[in-house]
N, C-alpha and C positions, 0 to 999 in steps of 0.2 A: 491482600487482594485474593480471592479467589479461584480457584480455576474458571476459565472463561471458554468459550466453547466458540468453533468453527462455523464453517456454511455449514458442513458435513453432517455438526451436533458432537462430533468428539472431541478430545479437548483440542486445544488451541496449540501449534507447533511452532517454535519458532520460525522466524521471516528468514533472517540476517543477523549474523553476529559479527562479521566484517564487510563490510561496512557496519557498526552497530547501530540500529533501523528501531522504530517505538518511539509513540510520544513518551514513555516512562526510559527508553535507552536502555533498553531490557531483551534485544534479539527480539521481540513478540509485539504484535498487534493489537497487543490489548488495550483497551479504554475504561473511561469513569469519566464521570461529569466533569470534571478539571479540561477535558482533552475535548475541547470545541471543534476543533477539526476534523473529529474525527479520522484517527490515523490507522484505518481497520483493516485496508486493502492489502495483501501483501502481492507485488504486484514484480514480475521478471521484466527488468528495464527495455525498454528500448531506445533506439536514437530519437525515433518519431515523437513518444511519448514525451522524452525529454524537451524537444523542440518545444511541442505546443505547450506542455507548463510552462516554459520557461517563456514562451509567446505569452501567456492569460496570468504572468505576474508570479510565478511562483519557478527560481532559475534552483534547480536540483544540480546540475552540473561545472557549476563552479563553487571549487574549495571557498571556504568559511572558517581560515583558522581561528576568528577570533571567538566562534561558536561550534570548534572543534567539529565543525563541517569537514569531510574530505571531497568533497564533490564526488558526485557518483557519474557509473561507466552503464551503458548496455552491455546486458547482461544478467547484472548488480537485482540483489533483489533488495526490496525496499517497503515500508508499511506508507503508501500514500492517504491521502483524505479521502475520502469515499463518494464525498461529493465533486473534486477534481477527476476520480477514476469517471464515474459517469460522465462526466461532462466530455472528457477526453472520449469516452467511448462512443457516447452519442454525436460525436463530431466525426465519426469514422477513426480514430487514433485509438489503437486496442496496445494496452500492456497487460501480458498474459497474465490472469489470477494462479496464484498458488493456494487451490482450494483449504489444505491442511492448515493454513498459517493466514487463512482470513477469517475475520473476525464475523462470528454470525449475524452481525447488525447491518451489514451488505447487505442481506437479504430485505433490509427493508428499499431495497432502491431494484432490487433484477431477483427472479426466481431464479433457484438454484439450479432447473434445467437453463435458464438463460447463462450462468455463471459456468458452469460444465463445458458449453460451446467457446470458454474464452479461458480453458484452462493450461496451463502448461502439463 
């Protein structure tokens, strides 16, 4: 795979290496066509955020040993799907972007002055 680049346009930083975060489980945000979900957001947990995924079907914070899940904590940084980031965001529920370690195809959903205002 390639080097893949950010919102920013520089390369791409990892997210998380503990908790280990990526559709590839690679610390890093990055995607390719295999990764329907898009896992691009790298996103600084919150409880809120947690609540409403875990409300719209998608529970981030309960362990999954059998998928070597740890559940994750607020705080915790994580590569979420870019289309749950928006949805959460346009419901009022912001988990703060980590510009360096999000995947430039964000941008197809919020201009990057929009992504700035919702950065850590």
């Amino acid at each position: 795979m390639s080097l893949q680049k950010n919102v920013l346009g520089t390369v791409l930083r990892p997210c998380s290496r503990d908790p280990l975060t990526g559709f590839f489980r690679n610390g890093c945000c990055e995607t390719d066509e295999e990764d329907a979900g898009e896992h691009t957001a790298c996103v600084r947990l919150t409880e809120e955020f947690l609540l409403f995924s875990k409300r719209v079907g998608n529970d981030l914070s309960t362990p999954r040993p059998e998928y070597d899940f740890p559940g994750l904590l607020p705080g915790q940084q994580w590569c979420v799907c870019a289309g749950r980031w928006v949805e959460a965001y346009r419901a009022g529920v912001v988990a703060p972007l980590v510009l360096e370690a999000t995947h430039e195809s964000l941008l197809d959903y919020l201009s990057l002055e929009e992504l700035k205002k919702i950065s850590v």
